[in-house]
C-alpha positions as CSV (number, residue, x, y, z in Angstrom):
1,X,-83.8,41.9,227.7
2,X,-84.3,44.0,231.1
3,X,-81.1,44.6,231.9
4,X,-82.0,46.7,235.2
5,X,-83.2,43.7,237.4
6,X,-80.9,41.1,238.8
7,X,-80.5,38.0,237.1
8,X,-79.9,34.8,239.2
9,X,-78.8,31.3,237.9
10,X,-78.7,28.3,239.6
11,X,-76.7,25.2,238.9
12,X,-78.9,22.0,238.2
13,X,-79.2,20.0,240.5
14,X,-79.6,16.6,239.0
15,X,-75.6,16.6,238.5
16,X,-74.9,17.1,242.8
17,X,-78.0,14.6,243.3
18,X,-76.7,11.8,241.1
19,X,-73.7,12.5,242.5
20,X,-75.1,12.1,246.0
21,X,-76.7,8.9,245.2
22,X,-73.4,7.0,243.8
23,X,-71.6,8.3,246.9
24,X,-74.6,6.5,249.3
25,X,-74.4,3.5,247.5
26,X,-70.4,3.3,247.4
27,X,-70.7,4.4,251.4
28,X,-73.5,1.3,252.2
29,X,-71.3,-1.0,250.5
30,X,-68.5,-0.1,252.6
31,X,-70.2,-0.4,256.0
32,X,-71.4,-3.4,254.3
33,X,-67.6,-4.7,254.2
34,X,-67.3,-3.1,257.7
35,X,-69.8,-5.5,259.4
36,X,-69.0,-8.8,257.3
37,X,-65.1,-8.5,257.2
38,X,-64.4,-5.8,259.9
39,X,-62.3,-4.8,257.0
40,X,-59.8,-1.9,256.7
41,X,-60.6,-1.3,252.7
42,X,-64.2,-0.8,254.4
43,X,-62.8,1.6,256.4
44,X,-61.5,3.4,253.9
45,X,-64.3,3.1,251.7
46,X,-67.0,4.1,253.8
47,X,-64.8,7.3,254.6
48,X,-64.2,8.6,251.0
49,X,-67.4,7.9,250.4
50,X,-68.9,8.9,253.1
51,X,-67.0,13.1,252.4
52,X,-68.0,12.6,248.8
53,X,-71.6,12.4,249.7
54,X,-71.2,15.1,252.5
55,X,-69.5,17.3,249.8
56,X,-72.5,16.4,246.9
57,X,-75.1,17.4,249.6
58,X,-73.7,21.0,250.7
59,X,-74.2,22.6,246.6
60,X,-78.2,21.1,247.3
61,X,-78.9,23.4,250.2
62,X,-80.5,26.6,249.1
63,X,-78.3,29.4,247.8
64,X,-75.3,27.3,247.7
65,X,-74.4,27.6,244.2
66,X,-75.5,30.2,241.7
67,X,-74.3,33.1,239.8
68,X,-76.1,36.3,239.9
69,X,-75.6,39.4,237.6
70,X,-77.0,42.7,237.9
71,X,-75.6,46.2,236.5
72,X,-73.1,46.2,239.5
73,X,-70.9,42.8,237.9
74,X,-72.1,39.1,238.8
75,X,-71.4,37.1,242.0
76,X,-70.4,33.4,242.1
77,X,-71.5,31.3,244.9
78,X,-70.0,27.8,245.1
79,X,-69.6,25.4,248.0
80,X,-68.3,27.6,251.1
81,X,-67.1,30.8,248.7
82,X,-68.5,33.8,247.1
83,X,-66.0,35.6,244.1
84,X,-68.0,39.2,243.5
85,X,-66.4,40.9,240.2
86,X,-67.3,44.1,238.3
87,X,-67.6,44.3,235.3
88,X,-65.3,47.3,234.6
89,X,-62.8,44.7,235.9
90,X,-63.2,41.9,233.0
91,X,-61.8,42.5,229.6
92,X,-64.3,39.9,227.6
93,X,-66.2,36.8,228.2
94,X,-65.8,33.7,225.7
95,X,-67.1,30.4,225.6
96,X,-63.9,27.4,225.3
97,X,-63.9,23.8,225.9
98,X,-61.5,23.3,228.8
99,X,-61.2,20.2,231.0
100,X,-62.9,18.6,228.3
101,X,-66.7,20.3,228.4
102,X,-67.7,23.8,227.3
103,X,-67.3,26.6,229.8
104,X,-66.9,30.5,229.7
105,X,-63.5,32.0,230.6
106,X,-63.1,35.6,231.3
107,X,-59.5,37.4,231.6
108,X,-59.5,40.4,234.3
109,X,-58.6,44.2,232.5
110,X,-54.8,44.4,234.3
111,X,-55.3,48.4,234.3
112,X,-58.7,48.2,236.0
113,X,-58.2,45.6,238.6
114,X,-58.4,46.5,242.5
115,X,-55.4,44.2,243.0
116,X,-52.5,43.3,241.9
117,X,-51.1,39.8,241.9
118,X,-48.9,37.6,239.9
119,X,-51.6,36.1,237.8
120,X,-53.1,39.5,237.1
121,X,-50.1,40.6,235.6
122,X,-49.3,37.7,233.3
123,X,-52.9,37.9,231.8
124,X,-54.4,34.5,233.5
125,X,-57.9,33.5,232.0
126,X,-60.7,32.8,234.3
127,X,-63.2,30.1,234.6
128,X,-66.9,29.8,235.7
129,X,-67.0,26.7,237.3
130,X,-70.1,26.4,235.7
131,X,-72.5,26.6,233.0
132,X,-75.6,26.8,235.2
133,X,-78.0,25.0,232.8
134,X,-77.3,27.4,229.8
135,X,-75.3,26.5,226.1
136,X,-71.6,27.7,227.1
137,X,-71.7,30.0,224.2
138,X,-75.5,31.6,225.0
139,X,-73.7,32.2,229.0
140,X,-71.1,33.7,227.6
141,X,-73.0,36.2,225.1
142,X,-75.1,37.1,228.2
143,X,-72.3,38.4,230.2
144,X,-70.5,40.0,227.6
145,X,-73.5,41.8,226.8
146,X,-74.0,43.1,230.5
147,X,-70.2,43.7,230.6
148,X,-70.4,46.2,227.3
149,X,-73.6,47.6,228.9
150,X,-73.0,48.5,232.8
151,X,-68.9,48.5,232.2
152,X,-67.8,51.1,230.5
153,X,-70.7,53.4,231.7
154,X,-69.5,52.8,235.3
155,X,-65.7,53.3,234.6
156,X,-66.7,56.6,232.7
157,X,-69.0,57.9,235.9
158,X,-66.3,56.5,238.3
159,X,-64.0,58.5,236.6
160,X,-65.6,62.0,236.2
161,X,-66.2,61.8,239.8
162,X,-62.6,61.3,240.8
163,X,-61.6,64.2,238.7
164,X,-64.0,66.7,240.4
């Protein structure tokens, strides 16, 4: 593996256009109620609907939703937000099953961390919010092998320059 060129995954996009499609149809059958019944279930219908579609659409625009590693840390893009990390600042990545599918969860190194909050100091665990059409477990071996290469090599250079 070439670990000195970027690696950028994107989420599939079947999932947001499916998603996309169901929201249509639920939205035309609520301006469907709309102009038959002048309905206020259409109403609200066609308005759920309507910002579920709106909301399925946005992760379909280019570079709306990826995650990107290089020897730096990785950078999660989703929706209107971008979460950059370093990899001196995780401790490990492991794929679990949480929310009832197979993710990768990563806990932040407390010591190492540029910030300190309450869930930093109780040891919360992380989640990807996606798999980005990879096996859970074949993500997670991925970044934990570019977390053991560029971490610990950083934090060691980091550190020799601070005490000069």
């Amino acid at each position: 593996m070439d670990f000195n060129r970027e690696i950028v995954l994107r989420s599939q996009r079947s999932k947001y256009f499916r998603s996309l499609l169901s929201s249509l149809i639920f939205t035309s059958f609520g301006v469907k109620l709309i102009m038959q019944a002048h309905s206020t279930v259409g109403w609200m219908i066609a308005l759920v609907f309507g910002f579920a579609a709106v909301a399925s659409l946005i992760p379909l625009l280019p570079n709306q939703s990826y995650l990107k590693l290089d020897k730096y840390g990785f950078t999660i893009r989703s929706m209107f937000q971008t979460i950059k990390v370093k990899w001196h600042e995780v401790e490990n990545f492991e794929a679990a099953k949480r929310y009832h599918k197979k993710t990768v969860i990563y806990s932040f190194d407390r010591k190492k961390r540029n910030y300190v909050n309450v869930e930093n100091l109780i040891g919360k665990k992380e989640m990807l919010p996606d798999v980005y059409g990879m096996d859970a477990q074949a993500l997670a071996d991925l970044m934990e092998s570019f977390r053991v290469r560029f971490g610990y090599t950083r934090m060691a250079a980091e550190e020799i320059a601070s005490l000069n």
